[in-house]
C-alpha positions in Angstrom: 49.6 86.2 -97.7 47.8 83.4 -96.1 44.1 82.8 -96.5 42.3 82.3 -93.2 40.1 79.0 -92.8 37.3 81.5 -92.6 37.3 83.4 -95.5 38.3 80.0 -98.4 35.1 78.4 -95.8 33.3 81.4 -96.9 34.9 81.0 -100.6 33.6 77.9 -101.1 30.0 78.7 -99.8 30.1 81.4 -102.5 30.8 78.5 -105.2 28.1 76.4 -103.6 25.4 79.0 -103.9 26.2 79.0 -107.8 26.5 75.5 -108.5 23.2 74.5 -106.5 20.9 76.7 -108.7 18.8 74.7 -111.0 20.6 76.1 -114.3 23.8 75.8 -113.5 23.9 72.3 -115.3 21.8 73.5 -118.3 24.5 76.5 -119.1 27.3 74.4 -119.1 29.4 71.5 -121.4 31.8 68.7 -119.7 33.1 68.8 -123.2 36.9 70.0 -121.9 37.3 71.8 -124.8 34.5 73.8 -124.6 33.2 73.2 -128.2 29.3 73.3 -127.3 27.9 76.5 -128.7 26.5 79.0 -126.2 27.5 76.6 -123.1 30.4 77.3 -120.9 33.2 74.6 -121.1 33.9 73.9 -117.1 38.1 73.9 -117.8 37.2 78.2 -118.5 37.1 78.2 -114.4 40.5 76.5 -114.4 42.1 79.3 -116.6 40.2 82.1 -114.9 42.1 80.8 -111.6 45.5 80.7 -112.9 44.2 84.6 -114.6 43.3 85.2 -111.1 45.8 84.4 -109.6 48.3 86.8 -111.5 45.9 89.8 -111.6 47.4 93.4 -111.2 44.4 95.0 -111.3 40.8 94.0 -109.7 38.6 96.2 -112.2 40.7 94.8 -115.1 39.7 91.0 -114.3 36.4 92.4 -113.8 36.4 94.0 -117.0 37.7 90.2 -118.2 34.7 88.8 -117.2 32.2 91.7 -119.6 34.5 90.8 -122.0 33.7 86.8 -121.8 29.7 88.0 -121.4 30.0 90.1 -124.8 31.2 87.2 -126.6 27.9 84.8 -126.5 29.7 82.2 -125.5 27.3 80.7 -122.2 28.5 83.8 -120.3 25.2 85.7 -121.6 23.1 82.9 -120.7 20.4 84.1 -118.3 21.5 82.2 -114.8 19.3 83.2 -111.9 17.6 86.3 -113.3 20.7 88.0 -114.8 23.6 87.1 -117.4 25.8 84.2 -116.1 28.5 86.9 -116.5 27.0 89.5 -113.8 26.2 86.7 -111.7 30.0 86.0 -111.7 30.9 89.8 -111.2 28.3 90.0 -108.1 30.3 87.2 -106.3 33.5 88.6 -107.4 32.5 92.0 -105.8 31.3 89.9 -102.3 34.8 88.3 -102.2 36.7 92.0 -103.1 34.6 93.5 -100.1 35.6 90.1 -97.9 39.5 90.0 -98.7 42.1 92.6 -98.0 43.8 93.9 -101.6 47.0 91.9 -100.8 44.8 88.4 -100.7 42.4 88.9 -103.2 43.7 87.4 -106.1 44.7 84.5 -104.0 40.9 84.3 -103.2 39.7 84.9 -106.6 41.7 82.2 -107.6 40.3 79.8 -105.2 36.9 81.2 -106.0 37.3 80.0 -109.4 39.1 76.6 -108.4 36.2 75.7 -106.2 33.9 76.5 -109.3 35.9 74.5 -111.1 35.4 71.6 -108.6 32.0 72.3 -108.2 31.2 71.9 -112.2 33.1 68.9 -112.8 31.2 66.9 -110.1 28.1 68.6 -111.2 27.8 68.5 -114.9 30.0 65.4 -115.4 28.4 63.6 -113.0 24.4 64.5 -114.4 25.6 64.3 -118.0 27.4 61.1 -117.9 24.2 59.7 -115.9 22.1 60.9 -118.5 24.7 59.3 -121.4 24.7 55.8 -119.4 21.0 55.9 -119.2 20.6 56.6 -123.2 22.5 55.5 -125.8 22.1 58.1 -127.9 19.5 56.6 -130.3 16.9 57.5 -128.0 16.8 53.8 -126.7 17.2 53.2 -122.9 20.4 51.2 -122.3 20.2 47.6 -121.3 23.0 48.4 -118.0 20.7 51.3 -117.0 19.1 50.6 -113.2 15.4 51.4 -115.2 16.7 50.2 -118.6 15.6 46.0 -118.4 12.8 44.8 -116.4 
């Protein structure tokens, strides 16, 4: 029940494509707790691994994922033409077509952990750039690299 190099290689290209759109940032919170309204919290890809990981049934984690969409809770935000959600599924269906039924919630799992790596580098790293750069009274902060010439 291993994963082959070529297929988590092909895994994490999947997660890449995702987290290098332009919205990807703009639908999400690095609040951990996920208490932004209509963002997605990034620690959601952490628990949709471990879900993954334990799945019996493909179309029931699929269904999952519609479920999550239906809520409004950043899953329905529009991410490259099409709910967040469906953008999600479309990659889930790529990776069900790349790994045998034996692997694939092994891979979904990784899926998600590599989204989960992805977002936490991504949106951390932008938000906490934008917080250091503001200090949230709409003044520039003096340690900023622009903030004192």
């Amino acid at each position: 029940m291993n994963i082959s190099k070529e297929l988590k290689q092909k895994l994490i290209k999947y997660s890449e494509e995702i987290a290098s759109k332009s919205d990807f940032v703009s639908i999400h919170t690095n609040d951990e707790k996920g208490r932004e309204k209509d963002k997605i919290g990034i620690s959601q890809y952490r628990t949709l691994a471990e879900i993954a990981s334990n799945i019996d049934s493909y179309d029931e984690f699929e269904l999952y994922i519609k479920y999550k969409e239906s809520r409004r809770n950043g899953w329905d935000n529009i991410f490259d033409g099409m709910k967040y959600g469906d953008k999600i599924i479309e990659y889930m269906r790529k990776i069900k077509n790349d790994a045998t039924e034996d692997i694939l919630p092994k891979a979904l799992s990784l899926f998600f952990g590599y989204l989960y790596w992805q977002s936490s580098y991504r949106v951390k790293l932008i938000r906490s750039d934008a917080s250091q750069k503001n200090n949230g009274f709409g003044k520039q902060n003096k340690n900023s690299k622009n903030g004192n010439k």
